[in-house]
C-alpha positions in Angstrom: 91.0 86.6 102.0 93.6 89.2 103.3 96.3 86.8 102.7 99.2 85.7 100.2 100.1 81.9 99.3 103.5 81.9 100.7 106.8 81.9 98.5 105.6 83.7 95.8 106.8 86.7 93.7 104.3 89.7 93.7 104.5 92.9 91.7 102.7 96.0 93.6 102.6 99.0 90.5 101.0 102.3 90.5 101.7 106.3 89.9 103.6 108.1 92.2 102.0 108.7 95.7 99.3 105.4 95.6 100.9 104.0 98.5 103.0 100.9 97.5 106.0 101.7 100.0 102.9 101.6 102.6 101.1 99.0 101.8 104.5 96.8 101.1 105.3 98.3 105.0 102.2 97.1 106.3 102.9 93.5 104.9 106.1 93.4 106.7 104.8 95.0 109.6 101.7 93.1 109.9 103.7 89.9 109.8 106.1 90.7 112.3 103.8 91.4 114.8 100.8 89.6 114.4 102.5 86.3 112.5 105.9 85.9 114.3 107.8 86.0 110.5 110.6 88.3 110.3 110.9 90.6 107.1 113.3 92.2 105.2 113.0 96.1 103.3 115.4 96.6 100.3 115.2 100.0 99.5 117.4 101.6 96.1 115.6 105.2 97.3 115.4 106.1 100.3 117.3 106.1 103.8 116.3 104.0 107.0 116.1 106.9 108.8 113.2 108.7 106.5 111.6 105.2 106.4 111.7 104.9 109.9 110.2 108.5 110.5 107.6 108.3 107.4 106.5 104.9 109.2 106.2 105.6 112.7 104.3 108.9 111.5 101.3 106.5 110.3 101.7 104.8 114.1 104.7 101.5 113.0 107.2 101.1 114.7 109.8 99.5 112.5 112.4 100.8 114.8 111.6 98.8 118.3 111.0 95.9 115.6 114.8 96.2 113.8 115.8 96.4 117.5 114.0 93.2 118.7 115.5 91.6 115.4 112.2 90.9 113.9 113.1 93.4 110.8 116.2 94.6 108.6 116.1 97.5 106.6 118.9 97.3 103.7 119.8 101.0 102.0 121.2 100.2 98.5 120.1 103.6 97.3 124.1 103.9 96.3 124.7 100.6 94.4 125.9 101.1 91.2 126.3 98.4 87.8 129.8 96.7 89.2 127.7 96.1 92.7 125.2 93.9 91.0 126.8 91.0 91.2 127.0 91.5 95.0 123.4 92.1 94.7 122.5 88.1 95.3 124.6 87.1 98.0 123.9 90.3 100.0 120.0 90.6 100.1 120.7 86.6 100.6 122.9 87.4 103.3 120.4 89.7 105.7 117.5 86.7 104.7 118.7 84.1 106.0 120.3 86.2 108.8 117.4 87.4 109.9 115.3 84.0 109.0 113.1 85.8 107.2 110.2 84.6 105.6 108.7 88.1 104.2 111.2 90.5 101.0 110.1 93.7 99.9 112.3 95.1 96.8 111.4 99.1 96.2 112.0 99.5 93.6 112.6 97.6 90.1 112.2 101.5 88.8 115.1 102.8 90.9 117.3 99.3 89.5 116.6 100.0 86.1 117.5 103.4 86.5 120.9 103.0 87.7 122.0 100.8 84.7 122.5 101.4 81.2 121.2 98.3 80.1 118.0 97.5 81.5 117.0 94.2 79.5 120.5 92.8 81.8 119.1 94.1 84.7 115.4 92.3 84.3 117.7 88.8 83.5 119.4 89.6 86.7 116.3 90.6 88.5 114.5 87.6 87.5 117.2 85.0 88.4 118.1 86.9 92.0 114.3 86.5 92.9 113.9 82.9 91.9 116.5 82.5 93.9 115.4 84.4 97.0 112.0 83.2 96.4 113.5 79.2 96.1 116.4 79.5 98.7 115.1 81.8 101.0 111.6 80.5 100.7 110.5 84.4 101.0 107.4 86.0 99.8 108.2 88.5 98.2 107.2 92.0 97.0 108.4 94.1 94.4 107.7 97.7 93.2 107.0 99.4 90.5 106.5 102.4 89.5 104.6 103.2 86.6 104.3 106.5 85.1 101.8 109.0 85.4 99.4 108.7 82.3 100.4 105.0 81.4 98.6 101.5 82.2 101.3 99.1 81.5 103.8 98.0 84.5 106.9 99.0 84.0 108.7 97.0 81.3 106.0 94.0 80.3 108.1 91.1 81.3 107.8 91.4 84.9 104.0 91.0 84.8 104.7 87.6 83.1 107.3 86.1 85.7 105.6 87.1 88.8 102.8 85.1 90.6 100.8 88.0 91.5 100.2 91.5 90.4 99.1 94.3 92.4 98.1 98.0 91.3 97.3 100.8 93.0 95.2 103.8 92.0 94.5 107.0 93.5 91.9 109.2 91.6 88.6 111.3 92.3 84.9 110.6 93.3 82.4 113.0 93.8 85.6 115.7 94.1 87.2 113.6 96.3 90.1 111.9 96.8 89.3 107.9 96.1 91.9 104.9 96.5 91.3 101.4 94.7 93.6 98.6 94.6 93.6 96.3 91.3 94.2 92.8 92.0 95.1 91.6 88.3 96.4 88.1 89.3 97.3 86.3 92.5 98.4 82.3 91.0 96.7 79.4 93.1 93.8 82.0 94.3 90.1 82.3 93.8 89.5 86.1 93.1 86.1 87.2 94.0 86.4 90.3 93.9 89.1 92.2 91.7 89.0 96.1 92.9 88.6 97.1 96.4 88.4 100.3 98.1 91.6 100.8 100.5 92.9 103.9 102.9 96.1 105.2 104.0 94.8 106.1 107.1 96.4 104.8 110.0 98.3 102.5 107.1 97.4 100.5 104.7 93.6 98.7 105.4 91.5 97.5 101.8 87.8 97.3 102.1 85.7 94.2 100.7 82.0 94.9 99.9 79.6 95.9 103.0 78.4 92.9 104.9 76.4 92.9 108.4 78.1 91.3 111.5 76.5 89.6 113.6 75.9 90.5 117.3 76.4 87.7 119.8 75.7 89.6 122.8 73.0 92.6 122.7 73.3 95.3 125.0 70.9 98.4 125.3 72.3 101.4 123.6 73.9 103.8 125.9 72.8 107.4 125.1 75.8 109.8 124.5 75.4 113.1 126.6 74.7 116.5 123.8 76.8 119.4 123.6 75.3 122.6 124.9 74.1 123.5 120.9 74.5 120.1 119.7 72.5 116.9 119.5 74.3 113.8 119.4 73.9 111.7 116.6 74.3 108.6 118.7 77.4 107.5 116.9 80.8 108.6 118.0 82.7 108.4 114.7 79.3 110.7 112.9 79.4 113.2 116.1 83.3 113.7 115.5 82.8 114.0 111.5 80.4 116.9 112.1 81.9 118.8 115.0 80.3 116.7 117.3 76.6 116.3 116.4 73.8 117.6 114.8 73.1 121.9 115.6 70.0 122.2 117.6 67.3 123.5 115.5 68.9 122.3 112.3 67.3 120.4 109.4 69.6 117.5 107.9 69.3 115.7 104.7 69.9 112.2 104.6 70.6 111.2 100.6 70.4 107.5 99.7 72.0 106.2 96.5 69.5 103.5 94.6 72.5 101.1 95.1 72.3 101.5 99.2 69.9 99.2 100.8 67.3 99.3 104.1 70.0 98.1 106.4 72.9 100.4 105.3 71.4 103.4 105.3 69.8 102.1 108.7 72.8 101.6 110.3 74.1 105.3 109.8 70.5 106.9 110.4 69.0 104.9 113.6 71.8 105.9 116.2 70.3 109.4 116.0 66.4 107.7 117.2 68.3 106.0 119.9 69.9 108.7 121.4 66.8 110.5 121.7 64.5 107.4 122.8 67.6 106.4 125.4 67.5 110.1 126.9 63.5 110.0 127.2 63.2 112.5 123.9 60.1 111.6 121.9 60.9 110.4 118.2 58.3 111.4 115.2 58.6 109.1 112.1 57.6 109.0 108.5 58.9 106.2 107.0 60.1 106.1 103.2 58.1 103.6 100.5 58.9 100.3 101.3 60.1 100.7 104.7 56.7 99.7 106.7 56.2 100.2 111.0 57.0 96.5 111.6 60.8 97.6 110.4 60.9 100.7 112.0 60.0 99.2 115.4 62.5 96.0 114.9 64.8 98.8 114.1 64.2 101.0 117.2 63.8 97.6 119.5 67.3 96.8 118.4 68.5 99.8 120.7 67.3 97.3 123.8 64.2 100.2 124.9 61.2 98.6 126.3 57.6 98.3 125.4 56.6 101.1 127.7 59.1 103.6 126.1 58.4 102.8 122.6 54.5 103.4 123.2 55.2 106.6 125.4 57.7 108.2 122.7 57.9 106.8 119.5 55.4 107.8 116.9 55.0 106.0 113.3 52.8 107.8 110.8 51.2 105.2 108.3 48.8 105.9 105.6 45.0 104.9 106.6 45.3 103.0 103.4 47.6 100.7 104.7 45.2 99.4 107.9 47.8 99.0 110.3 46.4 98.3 113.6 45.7 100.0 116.4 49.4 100.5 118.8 49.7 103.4 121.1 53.2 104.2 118.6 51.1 104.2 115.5 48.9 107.2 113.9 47.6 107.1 110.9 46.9 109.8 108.2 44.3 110.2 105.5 47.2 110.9 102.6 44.6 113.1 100.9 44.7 116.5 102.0 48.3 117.8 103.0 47.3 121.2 105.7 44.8 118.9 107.2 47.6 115.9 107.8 49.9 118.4 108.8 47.9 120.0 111.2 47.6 116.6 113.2 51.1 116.1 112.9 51.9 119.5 114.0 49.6 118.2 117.1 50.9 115.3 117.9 54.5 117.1 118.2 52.9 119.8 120.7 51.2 117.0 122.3 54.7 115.6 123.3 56.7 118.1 123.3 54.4 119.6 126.5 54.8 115.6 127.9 58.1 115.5 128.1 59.3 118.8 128.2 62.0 117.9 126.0 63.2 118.0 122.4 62.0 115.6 119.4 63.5 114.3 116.7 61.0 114.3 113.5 62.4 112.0 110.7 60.3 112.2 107.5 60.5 109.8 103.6 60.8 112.2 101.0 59.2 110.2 98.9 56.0 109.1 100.6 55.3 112.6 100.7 56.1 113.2 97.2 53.9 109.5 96.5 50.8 111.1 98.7 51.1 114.8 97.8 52.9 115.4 95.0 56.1 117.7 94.4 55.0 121.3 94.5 52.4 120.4 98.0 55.6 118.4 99.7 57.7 121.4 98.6 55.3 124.2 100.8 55.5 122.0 104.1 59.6 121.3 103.6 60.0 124.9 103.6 57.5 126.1 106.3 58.6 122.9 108.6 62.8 123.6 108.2 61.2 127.2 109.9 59.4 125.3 112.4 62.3 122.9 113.4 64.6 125.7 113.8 61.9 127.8 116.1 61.1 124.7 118.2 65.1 124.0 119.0 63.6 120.3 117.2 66.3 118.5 114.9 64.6 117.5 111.8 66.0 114.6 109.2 64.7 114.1 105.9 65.5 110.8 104.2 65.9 111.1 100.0 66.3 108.6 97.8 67.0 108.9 93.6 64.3 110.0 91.7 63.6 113.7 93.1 65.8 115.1 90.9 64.1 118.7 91.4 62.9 118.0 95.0 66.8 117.4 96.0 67.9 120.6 94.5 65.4 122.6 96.6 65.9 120.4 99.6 69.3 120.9 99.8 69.2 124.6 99.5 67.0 124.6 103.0 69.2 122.0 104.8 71.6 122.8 107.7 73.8 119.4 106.9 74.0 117.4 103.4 74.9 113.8 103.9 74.9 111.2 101.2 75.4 107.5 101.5 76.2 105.7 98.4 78.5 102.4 97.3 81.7 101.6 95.4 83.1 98.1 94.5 80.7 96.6 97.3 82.0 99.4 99.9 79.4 101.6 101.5 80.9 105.0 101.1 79.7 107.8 103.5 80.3 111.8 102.8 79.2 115.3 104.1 77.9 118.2 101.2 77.4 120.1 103.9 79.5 120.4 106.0 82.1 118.9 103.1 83.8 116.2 104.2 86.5 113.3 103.0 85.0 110.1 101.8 84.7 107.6 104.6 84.0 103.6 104.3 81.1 102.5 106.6 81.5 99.0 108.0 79.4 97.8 110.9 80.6 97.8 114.5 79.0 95.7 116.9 81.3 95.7 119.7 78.9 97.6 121.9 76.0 95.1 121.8 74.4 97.6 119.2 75.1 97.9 115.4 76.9 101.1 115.3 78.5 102.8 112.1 82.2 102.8 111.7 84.1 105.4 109.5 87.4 105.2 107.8 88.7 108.4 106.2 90.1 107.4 102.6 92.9 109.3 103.1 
């Protein structure tokens, strides 16, 4: 839910570098700001002023806050064993100063460190907590730092007396960096769902599975003006991943994980159709297995065009098999004979590109192709249509989904840009091959009237 029950104790572990000083920042931060309760840092490792300069670096501003006496950071980086006993009464003292309602502690590590008796320090710890927690009625957070190449939080015992435990993980996928956060307990709270995705980027932000949002007021898509060798890709955050849009002339795969449905992989590809439709550029479309015209239309409709510009620039090639019926946006094919369908589609686009006197944007289903054709036929036209785009100035995307093994290899090698859409814990996770990009969290934006992809950088 994005929230903690108040007064408890909650234990935030991981290696070196996860991001517990941030994410324990951001829960003071947050609260400060946005909830009106004042917090408290304890730090046993670093100064203010390198928290202060680390913090504002990620855009918080802990300084104005200390200064508007919404925030206290304590240094005990030089208490020693004969200061513990002080310990109580001073972290006490800036609490109830301050009237705070939010404790970070970083770190039990540093503590246990400092004193040559560490099972005193955790009987200490433990009763100068309750304490806080009771008194001071302070949620609280504690670190912990556990060692590279072991599981276990710190000691053991401190798993057992808090309320909540936290860990943090930073690893690899697909080559690149990937951050999940472990919730292993949180008392008096429903938990459905245990690992998340979260970024550093901009601070701390943790990322429950995909869901669409709903769009109370539609608006027609605004067209975004292309670079002099650059199409836009109709959404801002994919035109400033790739250098601001698509090369002119340029083939682009599309690669859909089996775990990605419809709708997610939509809501990344059809800004790219609206562009074009929106700046009166005809669209050519294939549409994978499954994905039949009445979805491709709803889709394209959802940009706010009218009738009269979908029938005078969109194009839907569907099997004759299928009987669709007769629309001036539909064409249909015979799905026998490949150079004889090709040749009417190679029509078609001549048809409007000398109509328009503009551009197209052809976006073919690998694997309707594959379905109809077979692999080494779909192979020929790839190749000799990747020459085409490029000699046309045309932008070409191919959609691929699993199961192409072979066909992905050789597409690939042809392709201008690789992009590949897949999930992880629920998050849709969004990454260039080609160019090669981070891995960036897709959630829907609908701000504009239109559903428009938003990226996050897991940084």
């Amino acid at each position: 839910k994005g929230v903690f029950p108040r007064r408890i104790l909650i234990l935030v572990a991981g290696n070196p570098g996860t991001g517990k000083t941030i994410f324990s920042a951001c829960f003071l931060y947050h609260s400060a700001v946005n909830c009106g309760e004042n917090g408290v840092y304890v730090s046993f490792t670093e100064s203010s002023e390198f928290f202060y300069r680390n913090m504002k670096n990620l855009g918080l501003d802990f300084k104005k806050l200390e200064e508007e006496k919404k925030f206290k950071y304590l240094d005990l980086s030089t208490v020693r064993e004969d200061g513990l006993s002080s310990l109580l009464s001073r972290i006490l003292e800036e609490v109830f100063w301050l009237n705070a309602k939010r404790l970070v502690v970083d770190s039990l590590s540093a503590i246990v460190q400092a004193f040559e008796k560490p099972i005193d320090v955790r009987v200490t710890l433990h009763t100068i907590l309750s304490k806080i927690i009771h008194q001071a009625k302070c949620t609280t957070l504690l670190i912990v730092e556990i060692p590279f190449g072991e599981e276990r939080t710190s000691f053991g015992v401190e798993e057992f007396m808090a309320d909540g435990v936290i860990v943090l993980k930073a690893g690899e996928l697909y080559g690149r960096m990937y951050r999940s956060m472990e919730i292993r307990k949180i008392r008096g709270t429903p938990l459905p769902e245990r690992t998340l995705t979260f970024t550093l980027s901009g601070g701390f932000k943790a990322f429950p599975p995909f869901k669409p949002e709903p769009i109370k007021h539609r608006e027609r898509f605004k067209p975004i003006p292309d670079l002099p060798e650059r199409f836009s890709t109709g959404s801002p955050d994919l035109d400033n991943l790739i250098g601001g849009g698509f090369r002119k002339g340029s083939l682009v795969l599309l690669e859909v994980d089996k775990h990605v449905s419809t709708l997610q992989y939509h809501l990344v590809l059809s800004p790219t159709p609206w562009n074009f439709l929106a700046s009166g550029r005809a669209v050519m479309i294939v549409p994978s297995v499954g994905v039949d015209y009445t979805i491709v239309r709803e889709r394209v409709m959802e940009a706010g065009l009218t009738e009269t510009e979908l029938n005078k620039l969109l194009k839907i090639f569907i099997p004759t098999s299928f009987d669709p019926p007769k629309k001036p946006y539909i064409v249909t094919f015979g799905g026998k004979d490949i150079e004889e369908d090709y040749q009417k589609y190679i029509q078609i686009e001549e048809e409007l590109m000398s109509k328009n006197g503009q551009p197209i944007l052809r976006i073919i289903g690998v694997d309707l192709l594959v379905t109809y054709y077979g692999k080494e036929a779909a192979a020929k036209i790839w190749s000799f249509d990747a020459t085409r785009i490029r000699e046309k100035g045309n932008l070409g995307i191919v959609i691929f989904k699993p199961g192409y093994t072979s066909s992905s290899k050789m597409l690939s090698s042809v392709a201008d840009v690789h992009l590949k859409l897949t999930r992880k814990r629920g998050a849709l996770i969004f990454y260039g091959i080609k160019p090669r990009t981070n891995l960036h969290i897709v959630e829907m934006d609908v701000s504009s009237g239109v559903p428009l992809p938003k990226l996050t950088p897991i940084m």
